[in-house]
C-alpha positions in Angstrom: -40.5 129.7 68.8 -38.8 127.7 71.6 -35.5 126.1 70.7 -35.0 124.3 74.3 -35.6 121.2 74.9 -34.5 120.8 78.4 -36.1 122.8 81.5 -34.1 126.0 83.0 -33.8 126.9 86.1 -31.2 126.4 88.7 -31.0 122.7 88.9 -29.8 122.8 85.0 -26.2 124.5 85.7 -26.2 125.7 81.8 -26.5 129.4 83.0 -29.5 130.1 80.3 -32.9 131.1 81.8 -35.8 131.3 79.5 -35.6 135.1 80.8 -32.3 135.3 79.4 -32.8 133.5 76.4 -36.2 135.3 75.0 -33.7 138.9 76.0 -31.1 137.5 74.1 -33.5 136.7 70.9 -35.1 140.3 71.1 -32.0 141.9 70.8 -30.8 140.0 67.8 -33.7 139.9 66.3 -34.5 143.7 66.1 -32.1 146.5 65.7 -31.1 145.6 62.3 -34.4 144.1 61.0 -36.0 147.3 60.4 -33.2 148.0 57.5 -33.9 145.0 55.5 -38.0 144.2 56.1 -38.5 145.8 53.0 -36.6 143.7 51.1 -37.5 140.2 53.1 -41.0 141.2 52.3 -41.1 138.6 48.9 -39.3 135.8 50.6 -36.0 134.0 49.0 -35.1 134.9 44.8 -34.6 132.1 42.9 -31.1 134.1 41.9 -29.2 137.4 43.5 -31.3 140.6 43.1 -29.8 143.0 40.7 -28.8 145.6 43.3 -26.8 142.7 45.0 -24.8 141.8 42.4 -23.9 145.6 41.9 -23.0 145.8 45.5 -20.9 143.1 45.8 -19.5 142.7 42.6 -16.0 141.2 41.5 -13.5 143.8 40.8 -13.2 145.2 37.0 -9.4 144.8 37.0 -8.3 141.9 39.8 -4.9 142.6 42.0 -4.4 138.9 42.4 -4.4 136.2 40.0 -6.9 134.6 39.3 -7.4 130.7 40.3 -10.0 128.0 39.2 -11.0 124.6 39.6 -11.7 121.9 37.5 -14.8 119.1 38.7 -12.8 115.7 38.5 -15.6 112.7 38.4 -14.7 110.7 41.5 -13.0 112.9 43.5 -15.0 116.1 43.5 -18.0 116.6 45.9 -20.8 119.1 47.0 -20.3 120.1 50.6 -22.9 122.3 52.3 -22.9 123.6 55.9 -25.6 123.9 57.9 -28.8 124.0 55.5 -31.3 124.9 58.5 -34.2 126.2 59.5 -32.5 128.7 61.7 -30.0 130.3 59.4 -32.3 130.1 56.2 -35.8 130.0 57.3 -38.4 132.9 58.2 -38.7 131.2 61.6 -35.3 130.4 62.1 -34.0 132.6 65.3 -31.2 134.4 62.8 -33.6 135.7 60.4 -33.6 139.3 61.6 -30.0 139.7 61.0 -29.4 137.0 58.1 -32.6 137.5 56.1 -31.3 140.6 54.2 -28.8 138.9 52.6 -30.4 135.3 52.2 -33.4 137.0 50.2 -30.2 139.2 48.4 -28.3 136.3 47.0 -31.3 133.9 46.4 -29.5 131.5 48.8 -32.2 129.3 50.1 -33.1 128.4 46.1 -29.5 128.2 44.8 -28.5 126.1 47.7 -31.6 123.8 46.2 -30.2 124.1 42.7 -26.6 122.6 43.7 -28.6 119.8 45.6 -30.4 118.9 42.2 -27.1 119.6 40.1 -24.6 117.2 42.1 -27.6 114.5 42.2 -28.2 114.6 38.7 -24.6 114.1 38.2 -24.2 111.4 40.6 -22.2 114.0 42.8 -21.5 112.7 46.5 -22.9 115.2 48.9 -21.5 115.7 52.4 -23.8 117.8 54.8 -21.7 119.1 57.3 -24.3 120.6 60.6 -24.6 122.6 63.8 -26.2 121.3 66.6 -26.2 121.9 70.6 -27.0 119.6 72.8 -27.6 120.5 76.9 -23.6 119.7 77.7 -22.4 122.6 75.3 -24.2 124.8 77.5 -21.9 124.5 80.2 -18.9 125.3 78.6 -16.8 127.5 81.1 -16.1 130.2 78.4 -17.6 130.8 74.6 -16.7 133.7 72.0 -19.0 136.6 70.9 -21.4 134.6 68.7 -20.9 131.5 70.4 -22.7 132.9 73.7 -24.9 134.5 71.1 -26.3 131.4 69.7 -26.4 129.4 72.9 -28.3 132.5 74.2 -31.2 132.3 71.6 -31.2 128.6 71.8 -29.8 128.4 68.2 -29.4 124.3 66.9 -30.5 123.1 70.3 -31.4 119.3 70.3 -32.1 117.7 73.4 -29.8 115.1 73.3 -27.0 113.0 70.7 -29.2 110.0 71.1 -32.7 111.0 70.4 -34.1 112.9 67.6 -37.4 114.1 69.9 -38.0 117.5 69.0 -36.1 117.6 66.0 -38.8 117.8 63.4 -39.8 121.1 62.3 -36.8 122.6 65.2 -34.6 125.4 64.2 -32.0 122.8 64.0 -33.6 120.3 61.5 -32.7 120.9 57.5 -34.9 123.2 55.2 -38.2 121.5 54.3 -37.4 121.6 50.7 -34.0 120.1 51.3 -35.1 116.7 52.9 -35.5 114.7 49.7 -32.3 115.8 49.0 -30.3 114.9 52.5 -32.7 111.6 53.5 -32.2 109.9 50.5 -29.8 107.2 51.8 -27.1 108.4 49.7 -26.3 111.7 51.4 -23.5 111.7 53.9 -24.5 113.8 57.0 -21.7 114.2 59.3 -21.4 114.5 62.6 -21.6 118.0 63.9 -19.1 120.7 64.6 -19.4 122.6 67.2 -17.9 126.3 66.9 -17.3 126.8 63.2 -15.0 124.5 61.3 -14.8 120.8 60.0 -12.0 120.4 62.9 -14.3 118.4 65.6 -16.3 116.8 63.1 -15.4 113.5 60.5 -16.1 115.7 57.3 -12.2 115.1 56.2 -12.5 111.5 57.4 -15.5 111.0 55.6 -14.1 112.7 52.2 -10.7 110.9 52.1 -12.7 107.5 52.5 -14.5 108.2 49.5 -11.6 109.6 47.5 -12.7 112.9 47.3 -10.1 115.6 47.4 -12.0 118.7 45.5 -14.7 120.3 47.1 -17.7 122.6 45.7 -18.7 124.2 49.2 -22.0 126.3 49.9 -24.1 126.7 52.6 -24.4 129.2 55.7 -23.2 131.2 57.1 -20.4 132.9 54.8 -17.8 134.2 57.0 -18.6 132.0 59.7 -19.1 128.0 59.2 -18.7 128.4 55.4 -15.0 130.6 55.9 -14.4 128.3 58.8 -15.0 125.1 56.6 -12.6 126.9 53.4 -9.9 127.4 55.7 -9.7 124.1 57.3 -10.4 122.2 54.0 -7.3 124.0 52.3 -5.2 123.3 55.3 -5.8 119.7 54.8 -4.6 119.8 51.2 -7.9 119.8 49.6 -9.1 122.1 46.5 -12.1 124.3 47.5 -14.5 126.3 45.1 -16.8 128.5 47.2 -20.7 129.1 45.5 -20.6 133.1 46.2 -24.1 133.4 45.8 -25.5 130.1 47.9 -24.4 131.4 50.9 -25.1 134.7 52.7 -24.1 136.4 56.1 -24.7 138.8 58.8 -25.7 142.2 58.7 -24.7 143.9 62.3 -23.7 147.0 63.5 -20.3 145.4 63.7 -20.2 144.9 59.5 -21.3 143.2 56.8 -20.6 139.5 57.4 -21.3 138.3 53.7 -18.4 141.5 51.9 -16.1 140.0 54.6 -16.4 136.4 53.5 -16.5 137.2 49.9 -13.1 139.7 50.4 -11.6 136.1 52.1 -12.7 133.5 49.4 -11.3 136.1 46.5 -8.0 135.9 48.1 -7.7 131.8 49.4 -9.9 129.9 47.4 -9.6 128.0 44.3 -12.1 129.3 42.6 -15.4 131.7 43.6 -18.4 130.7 41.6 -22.1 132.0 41.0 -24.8 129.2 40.8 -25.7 129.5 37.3 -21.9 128.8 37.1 -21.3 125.6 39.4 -24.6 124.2 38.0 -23.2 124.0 34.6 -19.4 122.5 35.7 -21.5 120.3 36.9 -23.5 119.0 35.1 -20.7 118.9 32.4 -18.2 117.7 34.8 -20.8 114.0 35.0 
């Protein structure tokens, strides 16, 4: 599926033929699909698989202390990082190496589920997204999945102006998330770029509404979403991570969901499962 909207060649000075970029895509999407097509075979679970919640369960007897969160009304909001098609969709260019775990932890429906939850409960709900438009392509030095992800044309739009080609592109939101994001109440923010909040107006646009609790979810776990933790916490605000609506990596370098969930035991204020967050919530109204 082609994620460019901008012709290639010499003349564009980004550095990314489509040559490159369809070699880039083959090698991250196989390698480490053949592991998990098994398991991607029924789609997304409405909740984490049973073997999932074996593998990555919370310790029996915790070496830390244990933190929560209470939901304040008027100062607590959802937050959810990058709900699209490329991280969480079948046709999204990350699917061979994030589709394990999405289908694992049932993230694509308990992602939904927290939508529905913080509406019903009159909940604000900040979108925080990833896009790339042709000028980040010709940045004069990137990191290991930065270069990855401008490689395979990941989030590409073809300009900040213009929505052309954004419908149905790897960067627009899940289908079954629109109703939730367009409904004029939703605050979408501007993008970040790498993986935190910290070129972006999320923190603007929470302090300007009051908020200063946050119920965060979204992908990808030890990427945007740990990104997002850190940087939320640094700024003073209380941050509950939804283990099980988000989901990660799975490379030959590691696990990328284990590391996340190893992190958000030891920093956040509180780790919750769906079933969990959708019931503070909904008694937190």
């Amino acid at each position: 599926m082609q994620r460019h909207d901008h012709e290639h060649g010499p003349q564009c000075d980004c550095g990314i033929t489509e040559e490159y970029v369809d070699a880039s895509r083959r090698r991250l999407l196989t390698g480490t699909v053949a592991a998990g097509a098994a398991a991607l075979a029924g789609g997304a679970a409405m909740a984490a698989t049973p073997d999932a919640m074996k593998l990555y369960a919370d310790p029996d007897n915790p070496g830390l202390p244990q933190i929560d969160m209470d939901i304040t009304p008027g100062r607590t909001a959802l937050v959810v990082t990058d709900p699209q098609v490329d991280f969480l969709s079948e046709d999204g260019v990350t699917w061979g190496v994030v589709g394990e775990s999405v289908t694992e932890q049932g993230t694509v429906d308990n992602i939904e589920r927290l939508f529905i939850a913080a509406k019903a409960a009159d909940m604000p709900v900040f979108i925080s997204p990833h896009y790339y438009y042709p000028h980040d392509h010709k940045w004069q030095f990137e990191g290991t999945l930065e270069a990855t992800m401008h490689a395979i044309g990941m989030f590409d739009r073809p300009s900040p102006l213009s929505l052309t080609g954004f419908e149905g592109s790897g960067a627009d939101w899940m289908p079954q998330y629109k109703k939730y994001i367009e409904d004029g109440e939703t605050i979408v923010c501007s993008p970040h770029k790498v993986y935190s909040p910290a070129q972006n107006d999320l923190n603007l646009q929470l302090r300007k509404r009051g908020i200063d609790k946050v119920i965060l979810a979204g992908m990808s776990a030890n990427l945007c979403t740990q990104a997002h933790l850190y940087d939320l916490l640094e700024l003073g605000y209380e941050v509950a991570v939804v283990r099980d609506a988000t989901a990660g990596a799975k490379v030959p370098e590691g696990d990328g969901y284990l590391a996340a969930l190893i992190n958000f035991r030891m920093v956040a204020n509180g780790v919750w499962w769906t079933d969990d967050a959708v019931d503070r919530i909904a008694r937190g109204a």
